[in-house]
N, C-alpha and C positions, 0 to 999 in steps of 0.2 A: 505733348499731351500726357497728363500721370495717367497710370492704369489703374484702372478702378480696383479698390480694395476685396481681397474676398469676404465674404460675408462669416458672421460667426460662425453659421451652420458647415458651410465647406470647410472653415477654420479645423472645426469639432472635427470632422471626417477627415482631414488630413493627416492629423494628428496620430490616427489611428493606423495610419497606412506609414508609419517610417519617413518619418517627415526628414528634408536636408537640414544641415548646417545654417543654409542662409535663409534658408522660411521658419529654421526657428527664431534666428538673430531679428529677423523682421517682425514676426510676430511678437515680439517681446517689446519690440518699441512701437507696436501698436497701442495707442493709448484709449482706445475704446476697453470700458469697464468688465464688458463683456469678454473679448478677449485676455484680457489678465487676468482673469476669473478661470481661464481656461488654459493659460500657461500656468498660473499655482496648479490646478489637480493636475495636470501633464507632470510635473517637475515630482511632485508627491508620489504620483505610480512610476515615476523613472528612479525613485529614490529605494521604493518597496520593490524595484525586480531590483535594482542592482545589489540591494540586501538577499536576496532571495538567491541571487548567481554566485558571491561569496560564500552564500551559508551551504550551496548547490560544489561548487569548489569543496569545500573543508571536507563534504560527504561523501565525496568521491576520491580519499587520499588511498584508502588501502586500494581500490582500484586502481589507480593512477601510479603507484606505483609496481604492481603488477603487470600494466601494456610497459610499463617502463624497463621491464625486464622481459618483453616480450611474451608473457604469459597471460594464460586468461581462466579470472577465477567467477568462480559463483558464488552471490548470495542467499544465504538461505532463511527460512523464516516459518514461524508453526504458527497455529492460530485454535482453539479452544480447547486449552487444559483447564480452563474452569467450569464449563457450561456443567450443566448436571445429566445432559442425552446427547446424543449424536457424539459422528466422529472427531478427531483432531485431524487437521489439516495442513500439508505443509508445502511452501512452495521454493523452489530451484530458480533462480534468474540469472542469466548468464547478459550483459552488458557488454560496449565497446566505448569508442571517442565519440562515436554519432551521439551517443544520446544526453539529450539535453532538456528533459520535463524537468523543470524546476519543481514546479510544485510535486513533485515525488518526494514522500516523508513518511513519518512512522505512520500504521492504517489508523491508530487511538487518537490521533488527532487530525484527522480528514473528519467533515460528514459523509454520512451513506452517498449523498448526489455526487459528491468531489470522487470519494473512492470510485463509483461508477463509472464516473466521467475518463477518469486515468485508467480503469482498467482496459479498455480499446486502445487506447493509444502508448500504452506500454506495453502491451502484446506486440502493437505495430513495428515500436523501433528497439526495440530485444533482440540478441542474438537466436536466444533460445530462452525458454523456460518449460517448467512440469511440477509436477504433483505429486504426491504421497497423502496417503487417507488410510488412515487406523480407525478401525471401528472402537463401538462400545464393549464391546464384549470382548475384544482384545484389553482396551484398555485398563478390564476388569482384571485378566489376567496378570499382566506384568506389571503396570501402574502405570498412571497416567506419565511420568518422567520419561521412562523406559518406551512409550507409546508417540510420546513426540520426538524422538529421537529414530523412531522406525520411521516415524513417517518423514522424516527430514533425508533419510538414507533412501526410501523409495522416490521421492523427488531426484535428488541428485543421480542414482541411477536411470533415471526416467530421461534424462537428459540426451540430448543427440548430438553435439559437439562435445570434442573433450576438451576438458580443464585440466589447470594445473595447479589448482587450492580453491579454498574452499574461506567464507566468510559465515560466518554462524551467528544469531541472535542467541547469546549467553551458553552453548551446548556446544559438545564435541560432538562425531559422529563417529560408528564404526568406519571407515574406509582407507586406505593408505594414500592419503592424501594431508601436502599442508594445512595447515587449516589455523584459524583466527579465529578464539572464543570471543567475540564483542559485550561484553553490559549493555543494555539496551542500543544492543546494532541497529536495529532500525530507525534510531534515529543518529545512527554515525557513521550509517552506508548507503550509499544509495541503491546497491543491489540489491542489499537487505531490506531497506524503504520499499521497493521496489515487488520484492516477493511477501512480505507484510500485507500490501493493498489487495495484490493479486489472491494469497491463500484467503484472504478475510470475504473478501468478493465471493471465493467460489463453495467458502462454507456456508453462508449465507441461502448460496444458491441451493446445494444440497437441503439446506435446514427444512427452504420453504418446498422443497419438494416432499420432505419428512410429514411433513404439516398436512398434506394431502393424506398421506398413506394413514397419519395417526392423528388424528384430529383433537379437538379438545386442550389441546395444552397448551398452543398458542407459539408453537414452535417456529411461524413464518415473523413473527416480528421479535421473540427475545432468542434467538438462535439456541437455543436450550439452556438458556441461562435461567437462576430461580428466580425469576421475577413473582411475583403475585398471581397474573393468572395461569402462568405454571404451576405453582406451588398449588395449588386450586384445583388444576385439571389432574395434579399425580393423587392429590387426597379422594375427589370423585371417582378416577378411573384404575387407578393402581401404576406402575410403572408399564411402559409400553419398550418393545423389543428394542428401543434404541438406546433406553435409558442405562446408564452408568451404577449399576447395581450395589456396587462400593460407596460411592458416592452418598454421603450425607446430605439431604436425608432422604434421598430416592430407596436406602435399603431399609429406609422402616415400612416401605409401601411394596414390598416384593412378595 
């Protein structure tokens, strides 16, 4: 007696569960419409991660060959030298072989929900990571360059295992350590990918806490960037203690 076929809908759900070798071969000479309709989008999303694990490979070489030499370095990554208020932000990520988010990339090209989504689960399989945050009124002082560079240096201190080098989006750091100035590392490291999402996440968080304390200028959704009803709320209100005093053109409102 043949065994009755599975149905498309179990089809669908297996699919999703690590299907073998021989239920794919089967399903493929399954000649119901419906089923081939469902091995094309299977074969299309096996096509889009196995690009995704290549392109996940390429961004993990300077790591890769750092366990290769038994050592273990961090990526590091800043997040608002442009905004016109609040701090700069910077994050330390410290990686191993375990980890495997693919979708970890630079934060400028995630949406807000993706970066969200990754932030939990990059904390989870992280060796380590930390923080560094420079205010406005530091950043008044030394310049906003000099100011994501403190803060890239208070991350990496912040840290709790030690390294032995250091991977950078485009900056050196003070510290005696190796270190790899990257051009746009966060999109050619994946530690740097990595501390990108996570510092971007946690300015954010700050920002909209800002937003509370100083209201008006709409700091929970343009993270103090000069959007419109920024630029609106600095002309009505004048500049508020967080605001970047140097900063064009928050110092014609001082």
């Amino acid at each position: 007696m043949t065994e009755p076929k599975s149905t498309i809908a179990q089809i669908k759900a297996a699919l999703q569960d690590h299907p073998s070798s021989a239920e794919l071969k089967s399903w493929r000479q399954d000649e119901r419409a419906g089923v081939q309709k469902l091995m094309t989008q299977y074969d299309k999303q096996q096509a889009k991660v196995d690009q995704m694990r290549e392109a996940f490979q390429q961004r993990l070489s300077f790591e890769q060959s750092a366990w290769e030499q038994g050592q273990r370095i961090a990526g590091v990554d800043e997040v608002g030298r442009g905004p016109l208020a609040g701090p700069v932000v910077a994050a330390a990520v410290v990686i191993d072989e375990s980890f495997d988010l693919l979708a970890v990339h630079d934060s400028k090209q995630l949406s807000e929900k993706k970066r969200l989504a990754l932030d939990a689960q990059i904390k989870a399989e992280v060796v380590d990571y930390a923080f560094g945050v420079v205010d406005a009124q530091t950043i008044d002082e030394v310049n906003i360059y000099e100011a994501s560079r403190i803060a890239m240096k208070q991350a990496i201190e912040q840290l709790t295992v030690p390294i032995d080098g250091l991977v950078i989006d485009a900056m050196t750091v003070d510290l005696p350590l190796p270190q790899e100035k990257l051009i746009k590392g966060d999109d050619r490291s994946i530690s740097i990918g990595a501390a990108s999402i996570l510092a971007k996440n946690y300015r954010d968080q700050l920002m909209a806490q800002y937003d509370e304390t100083y209201p008006g200028y709409g700091f929970a959704h343009n993270a103090g960037y000069g959007t419109k009803a920024h630029l609106d709320g600095l002309k009505a209100q004048g500049a508020s203690p967080i605001h970047r005093k140097t900063f064009a053109p928050v110092k014609n409102y001082v």
